[in-house]
C-alpha positions as CSV (number, residue, x, y, z in Angstrom):
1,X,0.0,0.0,0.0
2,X,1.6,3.2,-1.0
3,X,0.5,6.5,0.8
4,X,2.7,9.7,-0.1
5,X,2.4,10.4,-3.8
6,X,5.6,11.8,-4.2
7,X,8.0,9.1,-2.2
8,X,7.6,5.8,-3.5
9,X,9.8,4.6,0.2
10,X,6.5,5.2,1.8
11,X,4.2,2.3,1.6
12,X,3.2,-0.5,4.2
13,X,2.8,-4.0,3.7
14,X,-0.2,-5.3,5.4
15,X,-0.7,-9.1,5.4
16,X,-4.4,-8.9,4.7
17,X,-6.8,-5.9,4.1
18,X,-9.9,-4.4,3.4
19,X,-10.9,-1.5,1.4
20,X,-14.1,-0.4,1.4
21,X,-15.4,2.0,-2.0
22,X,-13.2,0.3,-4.6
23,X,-13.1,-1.7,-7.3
24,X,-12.7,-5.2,-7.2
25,X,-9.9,-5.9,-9.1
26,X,-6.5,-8.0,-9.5
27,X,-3.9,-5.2,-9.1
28,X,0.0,-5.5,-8.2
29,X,-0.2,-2.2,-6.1
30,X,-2.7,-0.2,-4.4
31,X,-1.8,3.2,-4.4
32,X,-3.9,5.4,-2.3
33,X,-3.8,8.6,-4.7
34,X,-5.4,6.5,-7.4
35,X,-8.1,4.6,-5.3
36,X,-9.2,7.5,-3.7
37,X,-8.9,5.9,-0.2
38,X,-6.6,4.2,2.6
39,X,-7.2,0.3,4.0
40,X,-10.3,0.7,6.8
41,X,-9.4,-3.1,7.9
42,X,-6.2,-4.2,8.7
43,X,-5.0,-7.4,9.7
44,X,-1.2,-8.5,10.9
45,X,0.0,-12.1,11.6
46,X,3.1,-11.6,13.8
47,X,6.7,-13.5,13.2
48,X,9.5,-13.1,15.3
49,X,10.6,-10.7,12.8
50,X,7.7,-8.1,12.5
51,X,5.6,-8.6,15.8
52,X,7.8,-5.2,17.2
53,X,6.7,-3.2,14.5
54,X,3.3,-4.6,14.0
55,X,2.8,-3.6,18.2
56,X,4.6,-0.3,18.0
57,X,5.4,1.4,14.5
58,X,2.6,0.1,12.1
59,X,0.2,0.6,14.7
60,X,0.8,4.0,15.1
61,X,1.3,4.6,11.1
62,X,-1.8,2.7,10.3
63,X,-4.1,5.1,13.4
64,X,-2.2,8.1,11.5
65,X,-3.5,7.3,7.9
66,X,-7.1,6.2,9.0
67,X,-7.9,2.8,9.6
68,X,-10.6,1.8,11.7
69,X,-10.2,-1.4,12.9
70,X,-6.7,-3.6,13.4
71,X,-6.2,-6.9,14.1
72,X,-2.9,-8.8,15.5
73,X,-3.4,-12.5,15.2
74,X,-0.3,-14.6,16.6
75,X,-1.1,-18.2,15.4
76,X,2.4,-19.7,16.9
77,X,1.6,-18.3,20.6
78,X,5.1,-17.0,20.6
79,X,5.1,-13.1,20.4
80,X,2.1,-11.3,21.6
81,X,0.7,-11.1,24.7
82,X,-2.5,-12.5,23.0
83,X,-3.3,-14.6,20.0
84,X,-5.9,-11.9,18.9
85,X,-5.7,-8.2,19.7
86,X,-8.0,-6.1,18.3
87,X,-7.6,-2.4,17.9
88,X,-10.7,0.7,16.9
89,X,-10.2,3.6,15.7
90,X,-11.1,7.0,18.3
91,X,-10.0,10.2,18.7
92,X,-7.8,9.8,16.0
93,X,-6.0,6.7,17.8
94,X,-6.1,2.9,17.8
95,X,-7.7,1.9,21.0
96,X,-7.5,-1.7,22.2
97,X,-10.8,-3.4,22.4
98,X,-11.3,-6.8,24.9
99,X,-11.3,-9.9,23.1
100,X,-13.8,-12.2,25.2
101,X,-13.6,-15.9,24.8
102,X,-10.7,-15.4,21.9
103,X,-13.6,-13.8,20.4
104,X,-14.1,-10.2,18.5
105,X,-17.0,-8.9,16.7
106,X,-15.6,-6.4,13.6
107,X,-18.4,-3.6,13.6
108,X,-17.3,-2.6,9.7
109,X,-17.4,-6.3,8.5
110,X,-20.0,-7.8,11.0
111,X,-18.7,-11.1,11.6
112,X,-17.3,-12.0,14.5
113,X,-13.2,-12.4,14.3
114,X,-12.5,-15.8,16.3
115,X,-8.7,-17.6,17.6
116,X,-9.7,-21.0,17.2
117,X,-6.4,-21.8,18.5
118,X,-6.1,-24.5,15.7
């Protein structure tokens, strides 16, 4: 996902996401600029390598460009302090919301979000 126009070094890599208002279509990039919009739905699976960044950096990049809901999911049990966090947009920040019963309902797509822990 590319954000800034004018410096292709800014972009974000999201494992899986959702973009509501767009065409559904095979592309190799989504650029913001041309789709008119940023990711609302963002989902992370955390690695040894990324789960710093997903919890700390991208977090805080992804609240800045206006997404609405985030999702860590840690299927190895290794690196977060949860197998599913879930994160809202308010006030301009990405609040965590309590995952009951490994258990989250996502109020843009509906369905609850669920750590089977299979």
């Amino acid at each position: 996902v590319y954000y800034d126009r004018g410096n292709p070094k800014k972009w974000l890599a999201p494992d899986i996401f959702v973009c509501f208002g767009v065409k559904n279509i095979l592309r190799r990039t989504f650029k913001t600029w041309e789709e008119g919009v940023f990711p609302q739905i963002v989902f992370e699976v955390a690695s040894e390598s990324t789960f710093e960044k997903d919890l700390g950096e991208k977090r805080l990049d992804y609240a800045r460009l206006g997404v609405e809901e985030y999702y860590l999911l840690d299927p190895e049990r290794e690196y977060l302090p949860s197998p599913l966090m879930a994160f809202k947009r308010e006030t301009g920040r990405l609040i965590s919301v309590n995952v009951e019963n490994n258990r989250v309902r996502s109020p843009l797509l509906n369905p609850e979000i669920v750590d089977t822990g299979k």
